[in-house]
N, CA, C and O of each residue as an XYZ file, in Angstrom:
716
protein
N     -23.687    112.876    -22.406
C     -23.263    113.503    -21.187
C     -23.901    112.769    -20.010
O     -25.073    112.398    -19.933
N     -23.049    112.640    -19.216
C     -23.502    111.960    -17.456
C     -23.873    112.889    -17.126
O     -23.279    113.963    -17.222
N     -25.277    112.649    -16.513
C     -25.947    113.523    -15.359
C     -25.060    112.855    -14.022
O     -24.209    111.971    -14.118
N     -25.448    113.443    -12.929
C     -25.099    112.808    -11.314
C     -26.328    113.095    -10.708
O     -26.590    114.297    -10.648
N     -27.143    112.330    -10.246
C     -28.085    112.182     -9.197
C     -27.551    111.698     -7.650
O     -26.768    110.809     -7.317
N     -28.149    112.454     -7.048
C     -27.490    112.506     -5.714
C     -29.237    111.778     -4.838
O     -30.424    112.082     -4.947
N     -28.513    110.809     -4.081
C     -29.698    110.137     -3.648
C     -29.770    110.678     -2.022
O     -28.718    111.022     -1.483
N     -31.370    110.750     -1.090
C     -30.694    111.103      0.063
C     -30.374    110.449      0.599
O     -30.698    109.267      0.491
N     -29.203    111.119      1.834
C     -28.841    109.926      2.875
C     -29.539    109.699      3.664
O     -29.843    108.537      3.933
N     -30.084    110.873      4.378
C     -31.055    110.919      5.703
C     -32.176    110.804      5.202
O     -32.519    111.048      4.045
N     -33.101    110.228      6.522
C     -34.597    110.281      6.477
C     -35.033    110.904      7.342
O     -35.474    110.210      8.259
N     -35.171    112.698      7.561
C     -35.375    113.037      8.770
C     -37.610    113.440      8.462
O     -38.380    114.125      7.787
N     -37.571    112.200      9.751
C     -39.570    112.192     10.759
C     -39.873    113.407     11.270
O     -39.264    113.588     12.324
N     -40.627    114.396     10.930
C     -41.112    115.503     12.034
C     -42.326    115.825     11.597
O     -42.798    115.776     10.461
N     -42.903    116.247     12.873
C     -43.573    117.287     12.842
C     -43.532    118.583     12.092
O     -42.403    118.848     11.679
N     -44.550    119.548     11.776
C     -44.109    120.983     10.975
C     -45.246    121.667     10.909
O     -46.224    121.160     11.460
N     -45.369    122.732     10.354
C     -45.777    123.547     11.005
C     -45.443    124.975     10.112
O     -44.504    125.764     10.212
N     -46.947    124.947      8.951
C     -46.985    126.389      7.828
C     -48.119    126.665      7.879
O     -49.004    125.897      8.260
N     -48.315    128.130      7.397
C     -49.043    129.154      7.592
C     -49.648    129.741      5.873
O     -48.765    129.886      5.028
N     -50.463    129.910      5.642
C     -50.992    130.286      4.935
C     -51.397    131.927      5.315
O     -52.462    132.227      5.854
N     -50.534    132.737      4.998
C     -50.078    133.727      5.204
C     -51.259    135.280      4.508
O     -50.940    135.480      3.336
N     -51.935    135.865      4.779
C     -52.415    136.602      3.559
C     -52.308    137.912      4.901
O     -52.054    137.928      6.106
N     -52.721    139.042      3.690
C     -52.499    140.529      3.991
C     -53.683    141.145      4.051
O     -54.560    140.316      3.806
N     -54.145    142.249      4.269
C     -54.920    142.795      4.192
C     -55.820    142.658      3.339
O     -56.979    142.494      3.721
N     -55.480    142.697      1.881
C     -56.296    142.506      0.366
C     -55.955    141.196     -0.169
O     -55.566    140.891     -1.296
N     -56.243    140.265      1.168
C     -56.312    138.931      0.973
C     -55.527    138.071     -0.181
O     -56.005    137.137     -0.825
N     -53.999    138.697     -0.302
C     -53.166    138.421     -0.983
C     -52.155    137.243     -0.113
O     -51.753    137.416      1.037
N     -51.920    136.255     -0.810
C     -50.872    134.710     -0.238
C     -49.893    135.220     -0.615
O     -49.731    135.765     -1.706
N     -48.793    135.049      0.622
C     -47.214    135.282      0.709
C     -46.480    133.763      0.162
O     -46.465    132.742      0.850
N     -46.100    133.839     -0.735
C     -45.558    132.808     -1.667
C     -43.977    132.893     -0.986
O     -43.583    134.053     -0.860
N     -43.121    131.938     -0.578
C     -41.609    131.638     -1.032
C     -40.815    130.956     -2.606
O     -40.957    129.758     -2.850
N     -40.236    131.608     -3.296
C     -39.858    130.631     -4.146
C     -38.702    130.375     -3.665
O     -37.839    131.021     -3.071
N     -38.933    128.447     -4.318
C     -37.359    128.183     -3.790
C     -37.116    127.059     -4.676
O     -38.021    126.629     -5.392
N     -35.925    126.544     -4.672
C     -35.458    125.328     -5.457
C     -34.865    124.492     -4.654
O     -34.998    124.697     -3.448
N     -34.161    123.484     -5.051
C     -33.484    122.154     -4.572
C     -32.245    122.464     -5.001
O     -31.943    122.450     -6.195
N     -31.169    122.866     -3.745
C     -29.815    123.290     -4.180
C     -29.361    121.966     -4.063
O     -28.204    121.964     -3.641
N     -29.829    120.774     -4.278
C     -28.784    119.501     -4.389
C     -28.846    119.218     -5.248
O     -27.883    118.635     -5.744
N     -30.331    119.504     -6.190
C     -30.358    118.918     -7.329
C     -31.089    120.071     -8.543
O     -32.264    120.396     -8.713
N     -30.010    120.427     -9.149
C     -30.531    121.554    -10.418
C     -31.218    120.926    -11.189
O     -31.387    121.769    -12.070
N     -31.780    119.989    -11.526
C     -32.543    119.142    -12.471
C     -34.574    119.269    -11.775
O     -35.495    119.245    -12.591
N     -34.810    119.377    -10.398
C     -36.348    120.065    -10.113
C     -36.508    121.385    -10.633
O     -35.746    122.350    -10.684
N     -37.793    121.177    -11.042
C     -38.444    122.830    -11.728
C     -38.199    123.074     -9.952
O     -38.152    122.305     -8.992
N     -38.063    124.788    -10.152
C     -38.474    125.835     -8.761
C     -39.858    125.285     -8.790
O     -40.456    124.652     -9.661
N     -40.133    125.609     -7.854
C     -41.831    126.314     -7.084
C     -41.814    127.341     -6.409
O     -40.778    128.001     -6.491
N     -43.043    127.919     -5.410
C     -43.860    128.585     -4.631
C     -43.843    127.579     -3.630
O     -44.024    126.378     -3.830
N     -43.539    128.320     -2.173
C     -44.485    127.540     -1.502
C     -44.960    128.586     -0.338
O     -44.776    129.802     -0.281
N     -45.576    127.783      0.495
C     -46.183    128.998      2.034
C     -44.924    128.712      2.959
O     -44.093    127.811      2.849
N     -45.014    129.759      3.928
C     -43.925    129.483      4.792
C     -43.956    128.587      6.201
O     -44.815    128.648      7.081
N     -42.881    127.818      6.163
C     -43.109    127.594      7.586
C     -42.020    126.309      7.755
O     -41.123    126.588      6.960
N     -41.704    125.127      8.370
C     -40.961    124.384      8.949
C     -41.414    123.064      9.900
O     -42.557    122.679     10.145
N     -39.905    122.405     10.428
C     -40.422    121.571     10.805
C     -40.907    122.378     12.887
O     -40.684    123.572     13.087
N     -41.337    121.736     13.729
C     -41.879    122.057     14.871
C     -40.771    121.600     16.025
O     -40.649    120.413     16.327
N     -39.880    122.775     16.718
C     -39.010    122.311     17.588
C     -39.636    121.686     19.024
O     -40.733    122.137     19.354
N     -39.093    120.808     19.787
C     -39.239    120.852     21.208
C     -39.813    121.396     22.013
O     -39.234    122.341     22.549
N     -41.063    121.083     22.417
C     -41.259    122.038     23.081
C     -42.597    123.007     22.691
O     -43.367    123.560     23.476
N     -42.609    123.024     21.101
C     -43.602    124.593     20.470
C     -45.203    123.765     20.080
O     -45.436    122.617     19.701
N     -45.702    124.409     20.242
C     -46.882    124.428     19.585
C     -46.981    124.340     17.887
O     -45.883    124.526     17.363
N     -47.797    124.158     17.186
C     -48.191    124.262     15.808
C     -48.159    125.850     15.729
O     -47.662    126.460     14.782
N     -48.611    126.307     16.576
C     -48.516    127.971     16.002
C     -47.924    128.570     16.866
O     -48.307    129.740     16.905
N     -47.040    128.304     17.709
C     -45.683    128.661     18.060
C     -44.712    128.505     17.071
O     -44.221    129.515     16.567
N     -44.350    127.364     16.708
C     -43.662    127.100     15.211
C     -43.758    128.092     14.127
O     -42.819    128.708     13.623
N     -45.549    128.206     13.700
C     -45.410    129.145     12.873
C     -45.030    130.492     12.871
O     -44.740    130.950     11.765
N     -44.953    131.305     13.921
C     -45.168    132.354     14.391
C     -43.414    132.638     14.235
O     -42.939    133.731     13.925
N     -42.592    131.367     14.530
C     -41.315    131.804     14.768
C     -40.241    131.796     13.275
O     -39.260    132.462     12.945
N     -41.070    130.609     12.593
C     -41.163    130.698     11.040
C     -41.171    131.737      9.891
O     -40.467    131.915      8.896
N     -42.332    132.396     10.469
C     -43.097    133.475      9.793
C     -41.850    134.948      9.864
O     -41.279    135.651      9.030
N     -41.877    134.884     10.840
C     -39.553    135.653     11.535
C     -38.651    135.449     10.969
O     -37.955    136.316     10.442
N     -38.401    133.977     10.936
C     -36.894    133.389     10.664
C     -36.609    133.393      9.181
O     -35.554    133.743      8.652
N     -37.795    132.917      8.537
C     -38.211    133.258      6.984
C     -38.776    133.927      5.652
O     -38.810    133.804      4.428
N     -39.322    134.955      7.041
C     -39.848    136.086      5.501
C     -39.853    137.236      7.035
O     -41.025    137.605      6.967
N     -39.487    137.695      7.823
C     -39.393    138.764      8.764
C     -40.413    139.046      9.529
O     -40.122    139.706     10.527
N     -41.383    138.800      9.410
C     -42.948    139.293      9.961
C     -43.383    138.789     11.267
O     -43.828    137.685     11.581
N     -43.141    139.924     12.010
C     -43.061    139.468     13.562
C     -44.635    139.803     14.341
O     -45.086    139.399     15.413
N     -45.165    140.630     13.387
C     -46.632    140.783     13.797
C     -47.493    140.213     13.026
O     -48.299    140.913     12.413
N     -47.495    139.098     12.928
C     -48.317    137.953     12.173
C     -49.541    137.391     13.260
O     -49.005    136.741     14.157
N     -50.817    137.458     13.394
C     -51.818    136.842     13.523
C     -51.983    135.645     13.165
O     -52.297    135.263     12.038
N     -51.671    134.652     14.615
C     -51.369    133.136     13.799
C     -52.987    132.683     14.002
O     -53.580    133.117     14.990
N     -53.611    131.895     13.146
C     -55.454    131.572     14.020
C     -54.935    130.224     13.343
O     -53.927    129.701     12.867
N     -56.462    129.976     13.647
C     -56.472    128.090     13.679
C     -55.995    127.412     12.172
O     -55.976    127.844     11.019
N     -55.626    126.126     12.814
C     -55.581    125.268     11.998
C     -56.463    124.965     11.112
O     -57.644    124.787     11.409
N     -55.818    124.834      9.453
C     -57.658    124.929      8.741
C     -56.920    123.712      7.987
O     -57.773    122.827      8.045
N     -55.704    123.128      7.249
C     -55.397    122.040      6.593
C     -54.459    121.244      7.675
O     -54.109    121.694      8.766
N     -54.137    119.999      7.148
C     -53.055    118.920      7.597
C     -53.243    118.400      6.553
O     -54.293    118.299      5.918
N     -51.381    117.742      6.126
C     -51.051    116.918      5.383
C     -49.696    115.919      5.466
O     -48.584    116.353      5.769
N     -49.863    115.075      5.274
C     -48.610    114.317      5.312
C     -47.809    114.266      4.262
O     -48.476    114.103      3.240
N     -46.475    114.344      4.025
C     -46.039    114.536      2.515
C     -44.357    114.029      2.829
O     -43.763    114.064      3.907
N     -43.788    113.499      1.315
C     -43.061    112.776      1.859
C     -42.229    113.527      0.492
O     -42.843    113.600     -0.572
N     -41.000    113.998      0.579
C     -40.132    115.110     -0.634
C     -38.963    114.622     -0.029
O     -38.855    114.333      1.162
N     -37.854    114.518     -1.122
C     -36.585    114.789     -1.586
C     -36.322    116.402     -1.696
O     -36.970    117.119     -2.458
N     -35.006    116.998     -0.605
C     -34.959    117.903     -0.396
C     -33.078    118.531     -0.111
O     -32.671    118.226      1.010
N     -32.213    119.181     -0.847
C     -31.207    119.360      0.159
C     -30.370    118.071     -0.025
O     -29.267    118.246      0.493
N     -30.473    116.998     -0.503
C     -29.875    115.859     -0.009
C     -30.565    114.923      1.230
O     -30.078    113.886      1.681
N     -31.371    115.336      1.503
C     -32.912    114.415      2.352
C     -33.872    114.454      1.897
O     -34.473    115.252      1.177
N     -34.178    112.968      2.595
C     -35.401    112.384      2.452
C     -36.440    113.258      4.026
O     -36.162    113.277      5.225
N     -37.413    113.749      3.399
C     -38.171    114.223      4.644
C     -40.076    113.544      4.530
O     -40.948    113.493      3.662
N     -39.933    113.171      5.872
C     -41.745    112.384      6.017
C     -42.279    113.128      6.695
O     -41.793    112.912      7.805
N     -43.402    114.351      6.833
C     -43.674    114.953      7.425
C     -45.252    115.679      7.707
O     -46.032    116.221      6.924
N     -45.321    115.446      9.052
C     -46.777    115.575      9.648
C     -47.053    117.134      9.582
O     -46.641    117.803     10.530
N     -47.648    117.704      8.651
C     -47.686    119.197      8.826
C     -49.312    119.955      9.283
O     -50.335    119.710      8.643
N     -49.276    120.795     10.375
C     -50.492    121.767     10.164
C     -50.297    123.056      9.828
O     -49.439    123.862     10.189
N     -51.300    123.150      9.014
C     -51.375    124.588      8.235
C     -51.844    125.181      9.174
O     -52.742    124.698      9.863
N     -51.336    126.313      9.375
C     -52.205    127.462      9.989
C     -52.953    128.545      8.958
O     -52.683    128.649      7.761
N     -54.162    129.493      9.834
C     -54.448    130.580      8.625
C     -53.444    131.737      9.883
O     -53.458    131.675     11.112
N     -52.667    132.701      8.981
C     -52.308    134.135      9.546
C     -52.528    135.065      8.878
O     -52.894    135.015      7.703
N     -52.323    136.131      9.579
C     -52.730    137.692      8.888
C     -52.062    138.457      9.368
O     -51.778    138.628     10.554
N     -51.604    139.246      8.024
C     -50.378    140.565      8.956
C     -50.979    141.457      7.717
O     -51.882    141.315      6.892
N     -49.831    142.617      8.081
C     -50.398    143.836      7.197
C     -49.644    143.768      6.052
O     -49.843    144.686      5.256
N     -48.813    142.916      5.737
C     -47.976    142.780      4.607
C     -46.490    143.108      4.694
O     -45.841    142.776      5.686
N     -45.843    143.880      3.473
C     -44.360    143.848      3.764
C     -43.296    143.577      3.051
O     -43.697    142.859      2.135
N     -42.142    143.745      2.944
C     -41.360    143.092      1.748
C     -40.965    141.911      2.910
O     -40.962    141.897      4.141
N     -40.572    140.750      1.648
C     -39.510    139.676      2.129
C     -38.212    140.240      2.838
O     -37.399    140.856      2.150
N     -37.933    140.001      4.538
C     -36.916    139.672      4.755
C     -36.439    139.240      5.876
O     -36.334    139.638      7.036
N     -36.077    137.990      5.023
C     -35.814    136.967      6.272
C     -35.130    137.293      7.431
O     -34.840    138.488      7.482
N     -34.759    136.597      8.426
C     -34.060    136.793      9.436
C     -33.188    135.971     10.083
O     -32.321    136.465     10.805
N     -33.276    134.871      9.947
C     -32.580    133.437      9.834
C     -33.133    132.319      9.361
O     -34.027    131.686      9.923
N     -32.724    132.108      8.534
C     -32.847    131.068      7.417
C     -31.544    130.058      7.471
O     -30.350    130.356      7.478
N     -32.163    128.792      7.508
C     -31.121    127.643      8.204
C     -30.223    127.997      6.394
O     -30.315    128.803      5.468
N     -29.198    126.466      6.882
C     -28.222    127.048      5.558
C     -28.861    126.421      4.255
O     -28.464    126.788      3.149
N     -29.852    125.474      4.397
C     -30.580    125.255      2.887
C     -31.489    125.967      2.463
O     -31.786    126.060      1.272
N     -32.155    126.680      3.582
C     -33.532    127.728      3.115
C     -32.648    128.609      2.233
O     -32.924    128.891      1.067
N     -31.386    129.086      3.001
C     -30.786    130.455      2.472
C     -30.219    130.134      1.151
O     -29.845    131.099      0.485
N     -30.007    128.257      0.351
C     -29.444    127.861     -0.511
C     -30.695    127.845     -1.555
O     -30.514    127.764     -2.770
N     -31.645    127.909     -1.112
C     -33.294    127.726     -1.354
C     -33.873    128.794     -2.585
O     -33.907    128.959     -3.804
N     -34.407    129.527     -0.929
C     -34.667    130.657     -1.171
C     -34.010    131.835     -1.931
O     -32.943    132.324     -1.559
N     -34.829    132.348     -3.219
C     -33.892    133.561     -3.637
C     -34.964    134.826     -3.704
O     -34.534    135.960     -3.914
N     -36.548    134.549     -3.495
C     -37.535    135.536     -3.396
C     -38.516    135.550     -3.258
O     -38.985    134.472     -3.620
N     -39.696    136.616     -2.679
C     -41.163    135.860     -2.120
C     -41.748    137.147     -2.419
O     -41.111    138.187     -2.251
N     -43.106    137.118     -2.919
C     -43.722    138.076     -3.301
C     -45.221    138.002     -2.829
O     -45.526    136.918     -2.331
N     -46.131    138.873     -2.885
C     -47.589    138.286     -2.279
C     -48.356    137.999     -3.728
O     -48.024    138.678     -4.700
N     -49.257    137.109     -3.840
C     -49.768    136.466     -4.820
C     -51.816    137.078     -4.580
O     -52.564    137.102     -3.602
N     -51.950    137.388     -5.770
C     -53.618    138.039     -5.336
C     -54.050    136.294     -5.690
O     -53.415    135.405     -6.258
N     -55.292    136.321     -5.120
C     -55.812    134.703     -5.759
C     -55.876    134.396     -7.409
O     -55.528    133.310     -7.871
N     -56.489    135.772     -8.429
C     -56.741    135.264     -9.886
C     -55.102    134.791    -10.080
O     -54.798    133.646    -10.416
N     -54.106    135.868     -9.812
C     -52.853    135.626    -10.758
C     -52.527    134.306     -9.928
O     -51.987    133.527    -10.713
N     -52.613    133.835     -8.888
C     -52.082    132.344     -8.558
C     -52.920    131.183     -9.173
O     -52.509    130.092     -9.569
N     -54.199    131.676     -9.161
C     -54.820    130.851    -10.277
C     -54.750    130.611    -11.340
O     -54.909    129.477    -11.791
N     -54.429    131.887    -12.181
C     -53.822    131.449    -13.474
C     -52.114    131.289    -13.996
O     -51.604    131.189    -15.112
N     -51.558    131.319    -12.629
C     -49.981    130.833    -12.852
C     -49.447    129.196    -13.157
O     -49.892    128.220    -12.554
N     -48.654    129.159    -13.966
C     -48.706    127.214    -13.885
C     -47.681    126.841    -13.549
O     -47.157    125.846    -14.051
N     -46.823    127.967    -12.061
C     -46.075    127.791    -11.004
C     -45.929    126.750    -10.520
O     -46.658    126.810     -9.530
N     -45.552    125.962    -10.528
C     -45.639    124.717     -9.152
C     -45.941    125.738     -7.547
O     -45.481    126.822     -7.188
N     -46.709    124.980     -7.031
C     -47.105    125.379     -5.852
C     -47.121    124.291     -4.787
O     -47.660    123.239     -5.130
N     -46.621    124.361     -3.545
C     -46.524    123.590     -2.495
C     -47.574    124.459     -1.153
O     -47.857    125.653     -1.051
N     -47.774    123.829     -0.684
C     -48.737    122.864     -1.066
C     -49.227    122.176     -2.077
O     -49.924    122.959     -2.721
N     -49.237    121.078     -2.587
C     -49.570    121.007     -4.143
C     -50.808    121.222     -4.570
O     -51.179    121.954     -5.487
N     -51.732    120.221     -3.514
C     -53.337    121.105     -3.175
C     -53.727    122.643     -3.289
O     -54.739    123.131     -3.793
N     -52.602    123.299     -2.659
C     -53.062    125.146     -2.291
C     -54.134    125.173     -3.463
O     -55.316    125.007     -3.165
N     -53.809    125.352     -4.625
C     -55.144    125.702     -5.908
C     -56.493    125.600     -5.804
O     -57.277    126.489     -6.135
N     -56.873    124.245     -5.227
C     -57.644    123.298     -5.114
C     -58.428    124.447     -3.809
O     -59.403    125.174     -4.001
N     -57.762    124.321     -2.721
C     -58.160    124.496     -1.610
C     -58.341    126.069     -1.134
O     -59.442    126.331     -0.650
N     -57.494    127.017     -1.210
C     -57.266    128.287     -1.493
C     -58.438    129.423     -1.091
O     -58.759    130.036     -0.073
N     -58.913    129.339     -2.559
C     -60.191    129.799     -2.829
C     -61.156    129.825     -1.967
O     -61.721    130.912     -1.849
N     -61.609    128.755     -1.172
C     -62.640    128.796     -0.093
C     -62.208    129.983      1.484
O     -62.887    130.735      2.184
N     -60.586    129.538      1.452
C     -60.178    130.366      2.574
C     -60.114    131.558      2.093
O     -60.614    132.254      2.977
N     -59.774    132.305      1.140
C     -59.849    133.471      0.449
C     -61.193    134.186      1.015
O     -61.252    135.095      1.843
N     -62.311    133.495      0.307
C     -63.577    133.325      0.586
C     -64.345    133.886      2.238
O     -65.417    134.490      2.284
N     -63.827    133.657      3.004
C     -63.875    133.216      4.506
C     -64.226    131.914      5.062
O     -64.164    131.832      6.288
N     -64.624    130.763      4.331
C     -64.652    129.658      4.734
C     -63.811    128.916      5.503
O     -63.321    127.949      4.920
N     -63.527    129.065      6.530
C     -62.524    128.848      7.991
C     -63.346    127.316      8.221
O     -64.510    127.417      8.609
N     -62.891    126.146      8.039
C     -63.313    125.107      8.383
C     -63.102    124.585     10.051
O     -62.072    124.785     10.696
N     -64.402    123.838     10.595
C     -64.448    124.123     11.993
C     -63.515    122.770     12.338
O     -63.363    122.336     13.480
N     -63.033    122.298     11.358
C     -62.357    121.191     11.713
C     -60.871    121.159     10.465
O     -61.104    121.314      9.266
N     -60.137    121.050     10.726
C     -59.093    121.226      9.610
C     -59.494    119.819      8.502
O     -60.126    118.779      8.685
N     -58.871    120.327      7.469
C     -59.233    119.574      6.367
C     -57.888    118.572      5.677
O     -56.798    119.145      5.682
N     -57.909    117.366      5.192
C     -56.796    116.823      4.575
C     -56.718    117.087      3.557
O     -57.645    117.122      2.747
N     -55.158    117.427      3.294
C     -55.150    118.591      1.863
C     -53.851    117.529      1.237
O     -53.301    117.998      0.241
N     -53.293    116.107      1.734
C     -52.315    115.514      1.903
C     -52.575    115.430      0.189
O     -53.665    115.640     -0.344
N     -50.934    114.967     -0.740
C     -51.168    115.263     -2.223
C     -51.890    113.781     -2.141
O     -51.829    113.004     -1.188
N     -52.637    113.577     -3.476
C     -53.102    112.351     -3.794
C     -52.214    111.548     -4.104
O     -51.225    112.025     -4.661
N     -52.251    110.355     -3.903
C     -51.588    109.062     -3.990
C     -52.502    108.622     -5.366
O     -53.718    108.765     -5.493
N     -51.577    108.062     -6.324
C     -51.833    107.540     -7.722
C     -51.878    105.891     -8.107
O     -50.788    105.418     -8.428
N     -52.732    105.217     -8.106
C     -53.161    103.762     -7.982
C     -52.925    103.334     -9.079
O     -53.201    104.061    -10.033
N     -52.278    101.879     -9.344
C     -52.308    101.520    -10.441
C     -53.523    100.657    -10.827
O     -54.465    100.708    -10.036
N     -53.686     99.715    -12.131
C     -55.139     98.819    -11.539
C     -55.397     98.000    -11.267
O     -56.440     97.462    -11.636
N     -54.545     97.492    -10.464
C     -54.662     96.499     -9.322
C     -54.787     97.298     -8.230
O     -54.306     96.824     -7.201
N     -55.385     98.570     -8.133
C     -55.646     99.488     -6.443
C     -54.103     99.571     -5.702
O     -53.900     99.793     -4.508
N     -53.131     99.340     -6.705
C     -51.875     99.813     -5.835
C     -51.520    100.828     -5.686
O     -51.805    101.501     -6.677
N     -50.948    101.454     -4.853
C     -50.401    102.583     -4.357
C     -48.846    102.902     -4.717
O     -47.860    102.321     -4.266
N     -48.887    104.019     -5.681
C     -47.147    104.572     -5.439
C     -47.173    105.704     -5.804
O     -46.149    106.386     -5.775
């Protein structure tokens, strides 16, 4: 049997702009979503958020994100605690993208979105809040791919006074090459 792989056309550059979302009982608001171009990626988890329009701030972005994609209009956006650069096949694009994490806090809530562009809504089918053990012991894919790694300290209260690079690792061959 022929598979069809669909390669992207576009390469869309931005800025972006997600939130590391928790509730009261310091539970992470997870999105799951898939790749409606290509049924062949496992789903994941990821945090919410987008690329950064014209104009917005890093946590203007998120704040409007945090609305458009899971409903939560009284979200507490605070500082920037990660950045990463990350480069995914998505939708039928190629996306290169400069992201800051924000930390927020709301009181919780069910998922529901409010506008979701037409791939989130092809995406997205559900989002639940995650306590830290069960995300720790889930073997979910998670996007951030770091989140695991990193998580725990913010859970913690460890608010870093400088944001941290959480970008995925790059895999060397041994000649120190990069791919």
């Amino acid at each position: 049997m022929r598979r069809l792989v669909f390669l992207p056309m576009w390469t869309l550059r931005r800025p972006a702009a997600r939130a590391v979302l928790l509730d009261p009982d310091d539970r992470i608001f997870l999105i799951h979503g898939r790749d409606p171009a290509d049924a062949s990626k496992t789903p994941w988890w990821e945090i919410p958020g987008g690329g950064v329009d014209a104009g917005e701030t890093s946590a203007d972005a998120v704040a409007r994100e945090l609305y458009e994609e899971a409903g939560f209009a009284d979200a507490e956006i605070g500082p920037v605690i990660w950045t990463q650069y990350v480069e995914f096949d998505f939708g039928g694009y190629h996306f290169e993208s400069d992201e800051k994490i924000h930390i927020a806090r709301c009181q919780g809530g069910e998922w529901a979105p409010k506008h979701l562009e037409f791939l989130e809504a092809a995406a997205f089918d559900r989002a639940q809040w995650w306590a830290l053990d069960d995300l720790m012991a889930s073997e979910d894919p998670v996007l951030p791919t770091r989140l695991r790694q990193f998580l725990p300290a913010i859970i913690a209260g460890e608010i870093p006074a400088e944001p941290i690079d959480i970008s995925p690792r790059r895999e060397h061959d041994a000649d120190g090459a990069t791919f």
